[in-house]
Backbone as CSV, one residue per row, in Angstrom:
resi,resn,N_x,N_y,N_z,CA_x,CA_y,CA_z,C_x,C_y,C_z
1,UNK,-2.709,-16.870,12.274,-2.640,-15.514,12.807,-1.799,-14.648,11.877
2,UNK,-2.302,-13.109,11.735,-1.846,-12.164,11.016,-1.290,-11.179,11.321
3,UNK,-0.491,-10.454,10.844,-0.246,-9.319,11.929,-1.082,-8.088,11.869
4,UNK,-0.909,-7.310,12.372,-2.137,-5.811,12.486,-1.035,-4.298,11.996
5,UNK,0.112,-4.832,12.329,1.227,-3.617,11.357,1.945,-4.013,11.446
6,UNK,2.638,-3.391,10.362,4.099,-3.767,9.725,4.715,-2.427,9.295
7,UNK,6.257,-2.644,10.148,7.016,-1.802,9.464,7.825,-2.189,8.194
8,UNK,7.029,-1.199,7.191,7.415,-1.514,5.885,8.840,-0.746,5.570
9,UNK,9.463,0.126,5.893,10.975,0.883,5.614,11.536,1.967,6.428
10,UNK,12.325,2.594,6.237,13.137,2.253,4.616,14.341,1.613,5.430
11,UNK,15.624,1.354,4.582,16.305,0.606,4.260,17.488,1.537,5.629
12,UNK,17.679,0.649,6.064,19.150,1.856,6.882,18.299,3.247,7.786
13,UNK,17.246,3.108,8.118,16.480,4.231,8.885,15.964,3.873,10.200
14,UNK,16.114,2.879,10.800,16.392,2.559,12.169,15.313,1.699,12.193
15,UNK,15.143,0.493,11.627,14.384,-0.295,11.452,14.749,-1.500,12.616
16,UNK,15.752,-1.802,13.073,16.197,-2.664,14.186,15.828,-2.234,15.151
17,UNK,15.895,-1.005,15.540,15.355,-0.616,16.620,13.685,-0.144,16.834
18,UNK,13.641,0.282,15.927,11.801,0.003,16.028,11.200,-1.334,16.599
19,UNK,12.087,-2.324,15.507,11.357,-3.658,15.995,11.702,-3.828,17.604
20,UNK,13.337,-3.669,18.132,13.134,-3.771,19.787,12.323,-2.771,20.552
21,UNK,11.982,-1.935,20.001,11.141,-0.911,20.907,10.139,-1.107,20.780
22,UNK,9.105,-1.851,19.921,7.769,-2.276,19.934,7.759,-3.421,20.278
23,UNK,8.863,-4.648,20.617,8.754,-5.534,21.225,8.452,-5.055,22.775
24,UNK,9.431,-4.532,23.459,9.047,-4.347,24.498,8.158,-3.658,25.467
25,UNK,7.262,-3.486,24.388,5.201,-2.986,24.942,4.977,-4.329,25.344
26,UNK,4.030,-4.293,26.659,4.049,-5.919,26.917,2.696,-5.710,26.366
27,UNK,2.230,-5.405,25.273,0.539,-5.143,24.829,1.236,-5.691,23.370
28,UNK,2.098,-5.561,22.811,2.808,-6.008,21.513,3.362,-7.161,21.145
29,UNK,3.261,-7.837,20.004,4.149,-8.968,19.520,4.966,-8.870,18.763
30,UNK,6.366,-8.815,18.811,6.846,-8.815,17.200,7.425,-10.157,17.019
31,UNK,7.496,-10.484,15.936,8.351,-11.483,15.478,9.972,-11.626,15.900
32,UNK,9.743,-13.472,16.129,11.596,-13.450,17.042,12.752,-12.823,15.708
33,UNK,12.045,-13.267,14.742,12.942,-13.083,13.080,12.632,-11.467,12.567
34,UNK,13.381,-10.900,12.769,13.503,-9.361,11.766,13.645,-9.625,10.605
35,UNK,12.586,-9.043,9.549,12.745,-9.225,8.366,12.339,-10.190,7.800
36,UNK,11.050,-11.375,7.979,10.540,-12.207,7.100,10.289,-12.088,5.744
37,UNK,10.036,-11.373,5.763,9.312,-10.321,3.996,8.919,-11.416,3.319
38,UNK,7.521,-12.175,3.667,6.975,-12.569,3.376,5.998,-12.044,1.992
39,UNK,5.277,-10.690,2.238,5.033,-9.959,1.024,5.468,-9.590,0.058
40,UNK,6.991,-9.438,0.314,7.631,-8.968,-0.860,8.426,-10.335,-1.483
41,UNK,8.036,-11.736,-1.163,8.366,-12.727,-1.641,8.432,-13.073,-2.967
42,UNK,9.198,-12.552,-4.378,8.649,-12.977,-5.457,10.072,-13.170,-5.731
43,UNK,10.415,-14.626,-6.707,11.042,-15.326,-7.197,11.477,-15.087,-8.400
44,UNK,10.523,-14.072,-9.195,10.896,-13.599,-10.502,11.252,-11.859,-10.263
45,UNK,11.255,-11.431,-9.094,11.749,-10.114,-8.797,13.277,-9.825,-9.351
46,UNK,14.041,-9.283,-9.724,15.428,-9.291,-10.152,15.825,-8.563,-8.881
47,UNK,15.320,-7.520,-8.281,16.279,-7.104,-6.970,16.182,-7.877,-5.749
48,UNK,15.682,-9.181,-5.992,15.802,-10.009,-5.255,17.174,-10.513,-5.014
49,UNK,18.260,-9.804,-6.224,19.626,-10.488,-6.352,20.484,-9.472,-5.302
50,UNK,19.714,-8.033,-4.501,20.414,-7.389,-3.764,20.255,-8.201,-2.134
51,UNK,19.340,-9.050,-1.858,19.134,-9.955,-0.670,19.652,-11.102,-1.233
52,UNK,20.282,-11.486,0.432,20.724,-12.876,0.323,19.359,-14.158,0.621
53,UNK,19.446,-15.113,-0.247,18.202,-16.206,0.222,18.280,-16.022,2.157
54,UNK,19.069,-16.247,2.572,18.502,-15.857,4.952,17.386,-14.664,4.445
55,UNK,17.626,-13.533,3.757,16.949,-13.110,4.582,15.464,-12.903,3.669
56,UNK,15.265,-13.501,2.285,14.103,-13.946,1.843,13.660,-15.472,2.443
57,UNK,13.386,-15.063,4.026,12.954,-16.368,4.983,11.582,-16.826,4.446
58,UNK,10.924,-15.864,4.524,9.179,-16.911,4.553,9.078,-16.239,3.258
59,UNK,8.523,-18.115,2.240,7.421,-17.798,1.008,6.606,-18.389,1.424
60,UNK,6.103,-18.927,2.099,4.577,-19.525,2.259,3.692,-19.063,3.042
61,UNK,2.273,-18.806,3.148,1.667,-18.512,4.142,1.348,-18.776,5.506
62,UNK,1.779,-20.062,5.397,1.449,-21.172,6.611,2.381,-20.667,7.626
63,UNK,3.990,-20.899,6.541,5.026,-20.438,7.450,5.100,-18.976,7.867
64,UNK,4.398,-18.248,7.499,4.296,-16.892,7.862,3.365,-16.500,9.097
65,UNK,2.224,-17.442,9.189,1.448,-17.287,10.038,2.054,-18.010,11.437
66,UNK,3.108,-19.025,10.971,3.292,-19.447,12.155,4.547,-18.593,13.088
67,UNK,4.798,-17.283,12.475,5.618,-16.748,13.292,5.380,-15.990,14.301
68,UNK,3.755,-15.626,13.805,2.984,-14.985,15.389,2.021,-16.088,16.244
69,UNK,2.350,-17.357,16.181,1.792,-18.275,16.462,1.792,-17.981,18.244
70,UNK,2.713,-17.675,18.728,3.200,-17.461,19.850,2.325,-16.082,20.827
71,UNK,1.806,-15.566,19.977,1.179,-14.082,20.471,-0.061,-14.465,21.291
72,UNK,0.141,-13.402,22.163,-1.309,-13.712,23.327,-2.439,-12.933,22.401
73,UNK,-3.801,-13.498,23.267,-5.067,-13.115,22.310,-5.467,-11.703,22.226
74,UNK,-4.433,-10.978,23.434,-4.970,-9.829,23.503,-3.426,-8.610,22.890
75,UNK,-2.655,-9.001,22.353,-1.356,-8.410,21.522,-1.390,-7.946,20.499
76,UNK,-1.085,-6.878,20.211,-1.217,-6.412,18.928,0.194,-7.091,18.091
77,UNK,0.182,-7.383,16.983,1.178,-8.547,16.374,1.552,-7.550,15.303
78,UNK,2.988,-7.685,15.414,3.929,-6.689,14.399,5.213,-7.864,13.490
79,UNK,5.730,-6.843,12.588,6.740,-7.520,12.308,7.456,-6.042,11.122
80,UNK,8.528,-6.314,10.982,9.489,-5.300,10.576,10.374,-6.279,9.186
81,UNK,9.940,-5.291,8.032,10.643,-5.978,7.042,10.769,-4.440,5.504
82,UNK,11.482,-3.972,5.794,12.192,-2.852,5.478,11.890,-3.039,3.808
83,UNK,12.040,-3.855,3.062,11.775,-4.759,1.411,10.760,-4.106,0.908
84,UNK,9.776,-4.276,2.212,8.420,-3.901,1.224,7.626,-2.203,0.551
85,UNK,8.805,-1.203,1.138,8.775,0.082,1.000,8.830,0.211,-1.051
86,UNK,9.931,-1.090,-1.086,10.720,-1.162,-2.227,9.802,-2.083,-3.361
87,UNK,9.214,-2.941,-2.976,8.732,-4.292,-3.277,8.201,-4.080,-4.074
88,UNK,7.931,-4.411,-5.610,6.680,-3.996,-6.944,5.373,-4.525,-6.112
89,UNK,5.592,-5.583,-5.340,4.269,-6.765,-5.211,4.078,-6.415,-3.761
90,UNK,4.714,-5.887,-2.743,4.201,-6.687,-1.284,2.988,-5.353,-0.830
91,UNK,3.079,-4.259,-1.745,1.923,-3.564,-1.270,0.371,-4.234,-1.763
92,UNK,0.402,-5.275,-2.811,-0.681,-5.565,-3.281,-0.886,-7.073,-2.826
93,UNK,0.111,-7.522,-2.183,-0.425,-9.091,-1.219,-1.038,-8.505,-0.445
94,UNK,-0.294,-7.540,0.522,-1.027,-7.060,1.266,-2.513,-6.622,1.527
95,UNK,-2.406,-5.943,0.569,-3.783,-5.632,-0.119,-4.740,-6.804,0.135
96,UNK,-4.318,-8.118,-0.716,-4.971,-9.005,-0.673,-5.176,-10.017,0.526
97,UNK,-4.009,-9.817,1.355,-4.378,-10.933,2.738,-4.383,-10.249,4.038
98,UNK,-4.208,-8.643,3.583,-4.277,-8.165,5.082,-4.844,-6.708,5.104
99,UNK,-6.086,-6.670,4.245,-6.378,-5.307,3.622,-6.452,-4.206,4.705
100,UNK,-6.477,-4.896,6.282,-6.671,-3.965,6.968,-5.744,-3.263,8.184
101,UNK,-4.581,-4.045,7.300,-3.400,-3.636,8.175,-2.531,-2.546,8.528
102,UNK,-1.786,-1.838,9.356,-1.723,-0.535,9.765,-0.411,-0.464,9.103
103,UNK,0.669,0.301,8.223,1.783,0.432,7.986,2.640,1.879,8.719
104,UNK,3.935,1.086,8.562,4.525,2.613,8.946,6.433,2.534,8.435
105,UNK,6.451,3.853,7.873,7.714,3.962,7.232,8.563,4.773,7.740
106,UNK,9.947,4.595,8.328,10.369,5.601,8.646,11.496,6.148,7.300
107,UNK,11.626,7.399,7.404,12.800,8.161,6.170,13.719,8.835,6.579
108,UNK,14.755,8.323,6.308,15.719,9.004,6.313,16.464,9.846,5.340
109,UNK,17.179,11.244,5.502,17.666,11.709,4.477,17.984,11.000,3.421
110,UNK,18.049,11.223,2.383,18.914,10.109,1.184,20.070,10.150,1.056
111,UNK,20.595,11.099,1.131,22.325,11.081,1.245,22.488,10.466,2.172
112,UNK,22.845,10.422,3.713,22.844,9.810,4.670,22.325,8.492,4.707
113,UNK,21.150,7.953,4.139,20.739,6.653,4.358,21.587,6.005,3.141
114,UNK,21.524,6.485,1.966,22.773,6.162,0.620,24.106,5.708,1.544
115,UNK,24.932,6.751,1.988,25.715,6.699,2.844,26.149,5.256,3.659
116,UNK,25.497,5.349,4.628,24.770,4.302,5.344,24.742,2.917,4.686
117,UNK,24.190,2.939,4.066,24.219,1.483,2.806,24.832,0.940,1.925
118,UNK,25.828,2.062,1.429,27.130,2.122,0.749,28.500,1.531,1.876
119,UNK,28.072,2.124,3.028,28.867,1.395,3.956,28.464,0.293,4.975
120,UNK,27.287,-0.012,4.653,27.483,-1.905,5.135,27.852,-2.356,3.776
121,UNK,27.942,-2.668,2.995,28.268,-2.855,1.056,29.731,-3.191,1.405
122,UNK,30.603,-2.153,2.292,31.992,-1.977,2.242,32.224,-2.980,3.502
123,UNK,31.399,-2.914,4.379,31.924,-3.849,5.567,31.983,-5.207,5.123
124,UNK,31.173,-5.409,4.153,30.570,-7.024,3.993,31.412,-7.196,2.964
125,UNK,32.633,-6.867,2.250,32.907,-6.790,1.582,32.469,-6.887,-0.104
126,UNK,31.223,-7.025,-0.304,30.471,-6.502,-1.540,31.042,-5.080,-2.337
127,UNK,31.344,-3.969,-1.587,31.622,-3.361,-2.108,32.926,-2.543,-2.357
128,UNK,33.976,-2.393,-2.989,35.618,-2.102,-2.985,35.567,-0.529,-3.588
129,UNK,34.522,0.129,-4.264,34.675,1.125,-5.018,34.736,2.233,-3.935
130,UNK,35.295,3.158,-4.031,34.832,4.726,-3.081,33.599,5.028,-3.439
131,UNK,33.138,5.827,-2.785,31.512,6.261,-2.577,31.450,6.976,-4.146
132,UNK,32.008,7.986,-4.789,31.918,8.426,-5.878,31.839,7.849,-6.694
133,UNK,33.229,6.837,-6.390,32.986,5.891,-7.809,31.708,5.006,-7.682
134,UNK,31.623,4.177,-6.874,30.163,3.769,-6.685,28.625,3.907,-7.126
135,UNK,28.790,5.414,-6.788,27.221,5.856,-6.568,26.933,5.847,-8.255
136,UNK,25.926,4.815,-8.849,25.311,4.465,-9.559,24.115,4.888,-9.876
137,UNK,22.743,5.150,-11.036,21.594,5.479,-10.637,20.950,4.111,-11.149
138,UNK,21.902,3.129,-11.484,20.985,1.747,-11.611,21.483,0.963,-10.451
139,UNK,22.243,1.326,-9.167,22.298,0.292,-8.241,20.889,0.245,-7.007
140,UNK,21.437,-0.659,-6.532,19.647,-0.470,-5.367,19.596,0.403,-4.334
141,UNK,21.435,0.173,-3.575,21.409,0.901,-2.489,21.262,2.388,-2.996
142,UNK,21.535,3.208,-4.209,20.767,4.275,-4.294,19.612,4.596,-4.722
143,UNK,18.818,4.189,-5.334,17.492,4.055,-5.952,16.778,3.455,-4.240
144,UNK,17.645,2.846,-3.281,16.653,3.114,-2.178,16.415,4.180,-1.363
145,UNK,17.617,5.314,-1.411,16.616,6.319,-1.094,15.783,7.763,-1.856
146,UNK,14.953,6.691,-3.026,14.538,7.429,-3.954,12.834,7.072,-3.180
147,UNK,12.395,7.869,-2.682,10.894,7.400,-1.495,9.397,7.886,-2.879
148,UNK,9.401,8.962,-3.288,8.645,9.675,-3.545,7.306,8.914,-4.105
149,UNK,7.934,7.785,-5.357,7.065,6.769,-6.099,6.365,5.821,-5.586
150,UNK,6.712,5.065,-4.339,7.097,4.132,-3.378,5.706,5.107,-2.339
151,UNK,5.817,6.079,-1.903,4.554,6.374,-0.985,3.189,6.821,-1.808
152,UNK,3.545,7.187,-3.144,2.249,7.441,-3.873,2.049,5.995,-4.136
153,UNK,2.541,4.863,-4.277,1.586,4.221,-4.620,1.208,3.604,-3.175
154,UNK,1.637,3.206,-2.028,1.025,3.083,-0.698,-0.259,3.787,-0.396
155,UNK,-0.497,5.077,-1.036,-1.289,6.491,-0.763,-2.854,6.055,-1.741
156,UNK,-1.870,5.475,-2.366,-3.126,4.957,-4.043,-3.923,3.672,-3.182
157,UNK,-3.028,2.713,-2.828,-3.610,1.533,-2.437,-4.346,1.385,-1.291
158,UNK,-4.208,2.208,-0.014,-4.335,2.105,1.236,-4.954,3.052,1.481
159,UNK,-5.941,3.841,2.691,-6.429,4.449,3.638,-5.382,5.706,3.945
160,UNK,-5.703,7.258,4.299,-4.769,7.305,4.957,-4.899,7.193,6.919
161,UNK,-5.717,6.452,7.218,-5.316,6.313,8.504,-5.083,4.721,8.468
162,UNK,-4.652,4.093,7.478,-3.779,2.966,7.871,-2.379,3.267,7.442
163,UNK,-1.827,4.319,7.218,-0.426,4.641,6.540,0.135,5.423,7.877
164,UNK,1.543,5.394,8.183,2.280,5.983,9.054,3.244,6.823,8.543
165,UNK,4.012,8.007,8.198,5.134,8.433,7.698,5.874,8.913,8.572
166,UNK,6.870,8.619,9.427,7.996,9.374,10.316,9.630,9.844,9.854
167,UNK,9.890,10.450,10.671,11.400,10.642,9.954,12.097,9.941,10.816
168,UNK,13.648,9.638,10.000,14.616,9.530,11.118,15.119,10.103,12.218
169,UNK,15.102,11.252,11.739,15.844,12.112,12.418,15.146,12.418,13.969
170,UNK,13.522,12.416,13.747,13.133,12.284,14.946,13.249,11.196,16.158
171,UNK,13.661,9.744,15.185,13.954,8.782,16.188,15.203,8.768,16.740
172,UNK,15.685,9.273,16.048,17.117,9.359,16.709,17.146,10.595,17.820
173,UNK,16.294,12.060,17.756,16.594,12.596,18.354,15.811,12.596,19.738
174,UNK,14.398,12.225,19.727,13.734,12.004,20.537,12.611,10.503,20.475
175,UNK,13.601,9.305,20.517,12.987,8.151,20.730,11.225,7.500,21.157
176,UNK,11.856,8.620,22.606,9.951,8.232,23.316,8.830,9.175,23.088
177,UNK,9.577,10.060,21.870,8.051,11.071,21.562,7.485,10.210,20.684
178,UNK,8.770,9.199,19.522,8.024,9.224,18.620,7.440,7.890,18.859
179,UNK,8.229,6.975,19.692,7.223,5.423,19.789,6.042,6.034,20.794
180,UNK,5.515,6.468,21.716,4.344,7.105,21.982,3.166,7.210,20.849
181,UNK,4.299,8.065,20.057,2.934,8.038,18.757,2.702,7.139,17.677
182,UNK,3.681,6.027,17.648,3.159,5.166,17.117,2.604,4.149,17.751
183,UNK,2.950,3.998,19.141,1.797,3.166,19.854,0.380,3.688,19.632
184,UNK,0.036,4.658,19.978,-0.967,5.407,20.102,-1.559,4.727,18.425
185,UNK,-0.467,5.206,16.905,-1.376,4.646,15.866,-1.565,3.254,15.925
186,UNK,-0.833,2.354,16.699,-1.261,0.751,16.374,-2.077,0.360,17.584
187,UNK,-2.793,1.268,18.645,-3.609,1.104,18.970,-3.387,0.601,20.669
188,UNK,-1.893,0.970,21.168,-1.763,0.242,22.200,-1.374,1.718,23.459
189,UNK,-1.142,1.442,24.733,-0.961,2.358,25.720,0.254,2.941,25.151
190,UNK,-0.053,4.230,25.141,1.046,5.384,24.868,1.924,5.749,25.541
191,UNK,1.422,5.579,26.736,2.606,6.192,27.963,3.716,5.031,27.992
192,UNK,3.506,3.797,27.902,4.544,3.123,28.237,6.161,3.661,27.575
193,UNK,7.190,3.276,28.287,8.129,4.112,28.297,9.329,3.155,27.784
194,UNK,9.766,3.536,27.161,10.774,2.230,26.003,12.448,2.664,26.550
195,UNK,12.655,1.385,26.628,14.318,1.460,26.917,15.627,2.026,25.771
196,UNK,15.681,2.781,25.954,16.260,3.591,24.185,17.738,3.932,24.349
197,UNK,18.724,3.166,25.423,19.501,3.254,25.617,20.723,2.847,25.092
198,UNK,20.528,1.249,24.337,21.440,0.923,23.583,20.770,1.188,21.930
199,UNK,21.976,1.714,21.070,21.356,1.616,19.723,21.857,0.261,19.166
200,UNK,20.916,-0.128,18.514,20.886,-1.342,17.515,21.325,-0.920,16.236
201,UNK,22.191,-1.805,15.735,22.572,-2.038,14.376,23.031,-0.703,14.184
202,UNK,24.246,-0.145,14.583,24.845,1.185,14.208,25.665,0.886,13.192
203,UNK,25.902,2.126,12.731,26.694,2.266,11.466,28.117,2.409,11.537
204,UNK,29.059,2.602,10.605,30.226,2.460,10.794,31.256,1.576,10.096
205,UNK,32.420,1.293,10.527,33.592,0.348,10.576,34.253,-0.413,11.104
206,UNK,34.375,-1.539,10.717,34.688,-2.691,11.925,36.464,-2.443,12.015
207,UNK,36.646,-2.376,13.419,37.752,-2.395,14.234,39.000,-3.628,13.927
208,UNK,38.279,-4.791,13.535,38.469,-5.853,13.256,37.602,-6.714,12.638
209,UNK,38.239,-6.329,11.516,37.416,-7.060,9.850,37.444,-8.383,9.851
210,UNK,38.129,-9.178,10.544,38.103,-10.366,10.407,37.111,-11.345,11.266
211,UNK,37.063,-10.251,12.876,35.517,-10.836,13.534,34.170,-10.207,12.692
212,UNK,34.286,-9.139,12.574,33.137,-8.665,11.198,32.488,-9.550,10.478
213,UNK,33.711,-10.342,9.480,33.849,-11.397,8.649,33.238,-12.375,8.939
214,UNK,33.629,-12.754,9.946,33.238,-14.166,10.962,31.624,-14.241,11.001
215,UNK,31.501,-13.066,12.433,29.876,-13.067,12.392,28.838,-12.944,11.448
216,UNK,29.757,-12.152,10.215,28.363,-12.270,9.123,28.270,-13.552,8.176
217,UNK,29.408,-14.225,8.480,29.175,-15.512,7.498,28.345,-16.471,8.605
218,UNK,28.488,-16.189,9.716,27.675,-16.801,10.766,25.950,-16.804,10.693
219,UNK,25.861,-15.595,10.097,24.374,-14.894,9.584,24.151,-15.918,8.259
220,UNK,24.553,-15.957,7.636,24.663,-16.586,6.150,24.402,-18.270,5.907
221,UNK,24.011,-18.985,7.406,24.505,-20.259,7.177,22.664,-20.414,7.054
222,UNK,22.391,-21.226,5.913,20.763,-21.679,6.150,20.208,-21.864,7.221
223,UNK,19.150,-21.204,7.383,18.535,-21.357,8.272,18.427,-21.371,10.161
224,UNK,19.807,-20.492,9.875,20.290,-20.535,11.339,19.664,-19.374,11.892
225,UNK,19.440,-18.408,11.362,18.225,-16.967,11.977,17.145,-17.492,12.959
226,UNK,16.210,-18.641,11.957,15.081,-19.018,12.142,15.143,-19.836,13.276
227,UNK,16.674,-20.658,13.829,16.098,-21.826,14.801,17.382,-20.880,16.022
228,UNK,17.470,-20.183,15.676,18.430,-19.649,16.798,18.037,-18.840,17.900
229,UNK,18.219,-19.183,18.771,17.150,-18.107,20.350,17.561,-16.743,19.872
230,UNK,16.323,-15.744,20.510,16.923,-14.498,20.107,17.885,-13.496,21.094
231,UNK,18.138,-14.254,22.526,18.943,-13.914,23.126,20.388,-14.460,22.816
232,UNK,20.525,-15.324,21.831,22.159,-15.552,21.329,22.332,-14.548,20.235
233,UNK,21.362,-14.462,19.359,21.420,-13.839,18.308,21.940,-12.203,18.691
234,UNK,21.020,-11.639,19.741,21.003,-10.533,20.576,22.471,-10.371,20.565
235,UNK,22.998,-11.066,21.563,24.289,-11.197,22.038,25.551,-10.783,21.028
236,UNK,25.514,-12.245,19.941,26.498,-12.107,18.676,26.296,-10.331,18.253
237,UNK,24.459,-9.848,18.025,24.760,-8.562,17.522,25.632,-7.610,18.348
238,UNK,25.394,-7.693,19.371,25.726,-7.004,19.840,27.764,-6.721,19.975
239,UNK,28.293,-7.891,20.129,29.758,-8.339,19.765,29.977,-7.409,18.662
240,UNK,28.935,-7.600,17.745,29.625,-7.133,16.283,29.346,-5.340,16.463
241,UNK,28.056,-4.557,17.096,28.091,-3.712,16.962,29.289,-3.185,18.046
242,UNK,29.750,-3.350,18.991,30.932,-3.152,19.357,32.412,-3.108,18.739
243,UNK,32.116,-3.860,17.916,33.243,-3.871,16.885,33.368,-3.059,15.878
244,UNK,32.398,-1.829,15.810,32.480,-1.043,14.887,32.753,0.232,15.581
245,UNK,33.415,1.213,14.355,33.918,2.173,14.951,33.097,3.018,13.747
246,UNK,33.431,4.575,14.332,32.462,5.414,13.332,33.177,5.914,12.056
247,UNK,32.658,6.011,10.934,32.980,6.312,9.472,33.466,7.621,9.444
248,UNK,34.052,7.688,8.027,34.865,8.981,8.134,33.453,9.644,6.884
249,UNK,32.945,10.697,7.603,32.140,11.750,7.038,32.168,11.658,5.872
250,UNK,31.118,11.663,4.675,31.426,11.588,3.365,31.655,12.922,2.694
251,UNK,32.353,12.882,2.008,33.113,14.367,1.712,32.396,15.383,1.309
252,UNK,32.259,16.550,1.335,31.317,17.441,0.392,31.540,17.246,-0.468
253,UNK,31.672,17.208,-1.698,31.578,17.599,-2.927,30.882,15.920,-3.289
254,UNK,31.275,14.934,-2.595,30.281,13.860,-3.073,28.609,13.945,-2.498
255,UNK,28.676,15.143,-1.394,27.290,15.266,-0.702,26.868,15.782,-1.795
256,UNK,27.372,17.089,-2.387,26.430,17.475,-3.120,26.000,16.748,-4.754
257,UNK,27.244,15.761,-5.278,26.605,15.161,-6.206,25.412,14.477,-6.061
258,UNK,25.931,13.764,-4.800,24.236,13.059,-4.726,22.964,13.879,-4.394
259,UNK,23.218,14.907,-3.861,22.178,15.818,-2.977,21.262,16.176,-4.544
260,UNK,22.198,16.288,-5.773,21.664,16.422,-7.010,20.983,15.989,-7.437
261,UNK,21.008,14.556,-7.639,20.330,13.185,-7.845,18.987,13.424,-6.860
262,UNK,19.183,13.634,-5.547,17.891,13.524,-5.249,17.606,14.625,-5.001
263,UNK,17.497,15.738,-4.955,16.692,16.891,-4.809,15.278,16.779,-5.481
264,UNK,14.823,16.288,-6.860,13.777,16.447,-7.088,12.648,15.413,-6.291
265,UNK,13.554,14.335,-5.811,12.693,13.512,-5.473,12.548,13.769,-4.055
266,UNK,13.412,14.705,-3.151,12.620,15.506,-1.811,11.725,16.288,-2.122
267,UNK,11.753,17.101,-3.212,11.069,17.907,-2.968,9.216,17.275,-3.409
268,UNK,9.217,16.094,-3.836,8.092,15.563,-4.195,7.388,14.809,-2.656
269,UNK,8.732,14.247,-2.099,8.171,13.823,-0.706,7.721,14.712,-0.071
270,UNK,8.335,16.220,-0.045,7.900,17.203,0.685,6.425,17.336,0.587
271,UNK,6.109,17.356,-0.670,4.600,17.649,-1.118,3.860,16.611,-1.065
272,UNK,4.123,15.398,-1.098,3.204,14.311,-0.893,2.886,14.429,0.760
273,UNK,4.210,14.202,1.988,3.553,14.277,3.112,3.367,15.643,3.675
274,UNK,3.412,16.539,3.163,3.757,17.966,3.563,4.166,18.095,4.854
275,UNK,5.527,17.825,4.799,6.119,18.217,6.190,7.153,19.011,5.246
276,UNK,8.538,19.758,6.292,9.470,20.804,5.842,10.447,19.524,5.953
277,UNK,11.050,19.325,5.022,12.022,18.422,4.820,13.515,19.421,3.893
278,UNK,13.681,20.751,4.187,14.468,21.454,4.137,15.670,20.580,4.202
279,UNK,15.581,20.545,5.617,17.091,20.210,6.198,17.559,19.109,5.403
280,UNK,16.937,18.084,4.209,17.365,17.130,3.411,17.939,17.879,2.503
281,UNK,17.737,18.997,2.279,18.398,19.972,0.932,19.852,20.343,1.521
282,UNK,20.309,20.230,2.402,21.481,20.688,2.979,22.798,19.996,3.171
283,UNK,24.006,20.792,2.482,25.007,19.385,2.602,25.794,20.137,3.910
284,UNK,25.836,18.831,5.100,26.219,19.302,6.704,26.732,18.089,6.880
285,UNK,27.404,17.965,8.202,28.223,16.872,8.778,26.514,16.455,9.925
286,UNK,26.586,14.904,9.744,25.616,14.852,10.892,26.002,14.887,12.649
287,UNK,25.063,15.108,13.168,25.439,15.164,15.061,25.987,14.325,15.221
288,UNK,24.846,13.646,14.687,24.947,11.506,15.258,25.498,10.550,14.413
289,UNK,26.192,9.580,14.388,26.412,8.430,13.804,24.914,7.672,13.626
290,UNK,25.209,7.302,12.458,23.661,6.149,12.445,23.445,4.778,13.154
291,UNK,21.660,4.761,12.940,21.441,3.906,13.484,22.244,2.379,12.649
């Protein structure tokens, strides 16, 4: 068994919670494991060195198929793996083992999702530099929110009514408009009404770095994702997202260096999906803390 869509990205744009909100369509399957990235599986990839081996879980097909093994005959079968927005290769496996599969990406600003990714980097301790000093144009976490290249070639390879493009900002601001309409594109009852009450995987600073510490080396041990119920797993996340507190705003004058860096490449997204993506040109404090 195969799946029928996949959320392919982006990186830090509320990809945890998509996957619980399309789990709980009882017309839907997703995978117990977030993030198989089975497609974007390649061994000679070099930004394979920004993932840890947990979460390059499935290279084989067999083992890939057996993660919707579980799905009723009448479920539409999903799975969420954020990699493949990024991936040189997983748009063209795809291609090849699932030519007819539905995708969907959500985007988030780039400063903000940069942001965002720069600070799990700092929680996990990977990263010690300040955001200025940091921000690199050969590291990944910024070159991931570089979208523009990344949907032309999705656009090249695929249909456009098998392609999805949403923003963040809409999931965050109105949850059940926008899973409505992506039920509606993967083909299942629209009205059903999604529990959007707790956020998953928020952003931030841990309160206490040392349970932080704990639970993510807990994440880290082989193979413990894969055989672990997803109501413990649930649980631990949840411990840890409690343990975070919210970040201190990234300063202007580093908004607008980066806002520099990517301006040309909004304004190309603008024109590829033609929506008003203005408000990405703007350096502001956000409402919300991230997902």
């Amino acid at each position: 068994m195969l799946p029928d869509f996949v959320v392919i990205g982006a990186f830090k744009a509320g990809s945890t919670s998509m996957h619980h909100y399309f789990a709980q369509h009882p017309d839907v399957f997703m995978t117990k494991v977030k993030e198989p990235n089975y497609f974007s599986f390649d061994p000679t990839d070099k930004t394979h060195a920004e993932m840890s081996r947990q979460q390059l879980m499935v290279s084989s097909l067999a083992e890939y198929e057996s993660l919707f093994e579980d799905a009723k005959d009448d479920q539409i079968k999903g799975e969420v793996s954020p990699y493949y927005l990024y991936s040189p290769i997983a748009l063209q496996r795809m291609k090849e083992i699932v030519p007819a599969i539905k995708m969907i990406a959500c985007l988030r600003n780039p400063v903000r999702r940069a942001y965002s990714h720069y600070l799990m980097r700092l929680r996990s301790g990977i990263e010690t530099k300040s955001p200025k000093e940091a921000f690199s144009k050969d590291a990944f976490w910024v070159k991931a929110s570089l979208y523009a290249d990344a949907l032309q070639r999705y656009q090249q390879m695929f249909s456009q009514d098998q392609l999805k493009f949403v923003l963040f900002e809409n999931l965050i601001d109105n949850p059940q408009t926008l899973m409505s309409e992506l039920f509606t594109f993967i083909g299942v009852d629209p009205v059903f009404r999604v529990n959007t009450e707790y956020r998953f995987n928020p952003g931030g600073m841990p309160k206490f770095p040392w349970l932080h510490h704990s639970l993510s080396a807990l994440k880290r041990i082989p193979g413990l994702r894969r055989h672990t119920p997803p109501f413990i797993r649930n649980r631990l996340a949840r411990i840890r997202d409690r343990n975070l507190i919210p970040a201190e705003v990234l300063a202007e004058d580093v908004q607008q260096q980066w806002l520099r860096y990517y301006q040309d490449d909004i304004l190309r997204v603008q024109d590829i999906l033609q929506l008003d993506l203005s408000s990405w040109l703007e350096v502001k404090e956000p409402k919300k803390h991230a997902i």
